[in-house]
C-alpha positions in Angstrom: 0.0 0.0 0.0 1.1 3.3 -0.8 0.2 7.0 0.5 -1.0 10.2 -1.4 -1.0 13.9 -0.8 -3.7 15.6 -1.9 -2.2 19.2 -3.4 -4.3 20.8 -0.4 -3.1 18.8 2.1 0.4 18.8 1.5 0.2 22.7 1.5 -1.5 22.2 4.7 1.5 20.1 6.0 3.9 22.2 5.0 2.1 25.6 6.4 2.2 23.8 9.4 5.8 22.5 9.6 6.8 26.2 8.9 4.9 27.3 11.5 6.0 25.9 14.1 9.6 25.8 12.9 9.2 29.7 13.3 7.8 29.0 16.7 10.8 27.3 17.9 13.7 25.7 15.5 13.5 22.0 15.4 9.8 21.9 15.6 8.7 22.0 12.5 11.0 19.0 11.9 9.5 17.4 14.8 5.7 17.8 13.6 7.0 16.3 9.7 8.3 13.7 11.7 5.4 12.8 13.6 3.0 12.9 10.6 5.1 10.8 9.0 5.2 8.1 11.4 1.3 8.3 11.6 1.0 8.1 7.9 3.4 4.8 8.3 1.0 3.5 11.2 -2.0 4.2 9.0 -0.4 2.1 6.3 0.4 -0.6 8.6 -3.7 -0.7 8.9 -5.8 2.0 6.7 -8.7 0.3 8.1 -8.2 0.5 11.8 -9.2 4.8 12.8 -12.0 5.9 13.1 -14.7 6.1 10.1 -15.8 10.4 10.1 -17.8 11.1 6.7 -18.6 7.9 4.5 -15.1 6.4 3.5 -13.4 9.2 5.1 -11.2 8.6 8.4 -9.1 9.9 10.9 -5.9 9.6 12.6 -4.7 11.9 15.3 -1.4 13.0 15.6 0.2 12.0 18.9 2.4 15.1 19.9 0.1 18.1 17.9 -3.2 18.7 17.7 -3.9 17.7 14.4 -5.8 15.1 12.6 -5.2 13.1 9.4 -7.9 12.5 7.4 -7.4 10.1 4.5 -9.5 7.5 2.5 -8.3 4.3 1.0 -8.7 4.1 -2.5 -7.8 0.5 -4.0 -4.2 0.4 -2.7 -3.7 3.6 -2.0 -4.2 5.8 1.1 -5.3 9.5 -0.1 -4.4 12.4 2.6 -7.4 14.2 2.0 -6.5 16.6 4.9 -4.3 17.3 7.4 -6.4 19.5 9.7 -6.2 21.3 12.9 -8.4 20.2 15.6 -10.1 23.6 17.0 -10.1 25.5 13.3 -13.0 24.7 10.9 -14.0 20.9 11.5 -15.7 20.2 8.1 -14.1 22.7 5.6 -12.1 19.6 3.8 -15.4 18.1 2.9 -15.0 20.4 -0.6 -12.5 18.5 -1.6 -14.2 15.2 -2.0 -16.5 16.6 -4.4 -13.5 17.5 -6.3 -12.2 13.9 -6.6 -15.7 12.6 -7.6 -16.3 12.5 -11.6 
């Protein structure tokens, strides 16, 4: 299995890392890090977080307050969003009508 980025999302990962990298040097890294490693988990078992919006789930992050909310799409796990927790809890939603033809 394999993992994909949506465009929005990976803008969202990287606003994030640079964020907190401003914050305090060596965060940033930290956060990539730490999505990373929950990406790898989610992976290890797309099917095991919690089911959100239809085939839509989520994984939180361990050390940040954010979630990752992906689908799996044949063998691939889409990254539909990687979202803060207390900022707009439904504005990815947009984006799967995007993906639908």
């Amino acid at each position: 299995m394999k993992s994909e980025f949506l465009p929005e999302a990976e803008k969202e990962l990287r606003e994030a890392a640079r964020y907190y990298e401003s914050e305090a040097p060596g965060v940033g890294i930290a956060f990539i890090v730490e999505l990373h490693k929950t990406v790898a988990t989610i992976l290890d078992n797309p099917l095991a977080a919690q089911t959100v919006r239809k085939s839509i789930r989520k994984k939180v992050l361990s050390r940040f307050p954010f979630n990752v909310l992906y689908s799996v799409e044949d063998e691939t796990v889409v990254i539909v969003a990687v979202a803060h927790q207390k900022r707009r809890p439904t504005y990815w939603q947009r984006r799967l009508k995007k993906r639908k033809p």
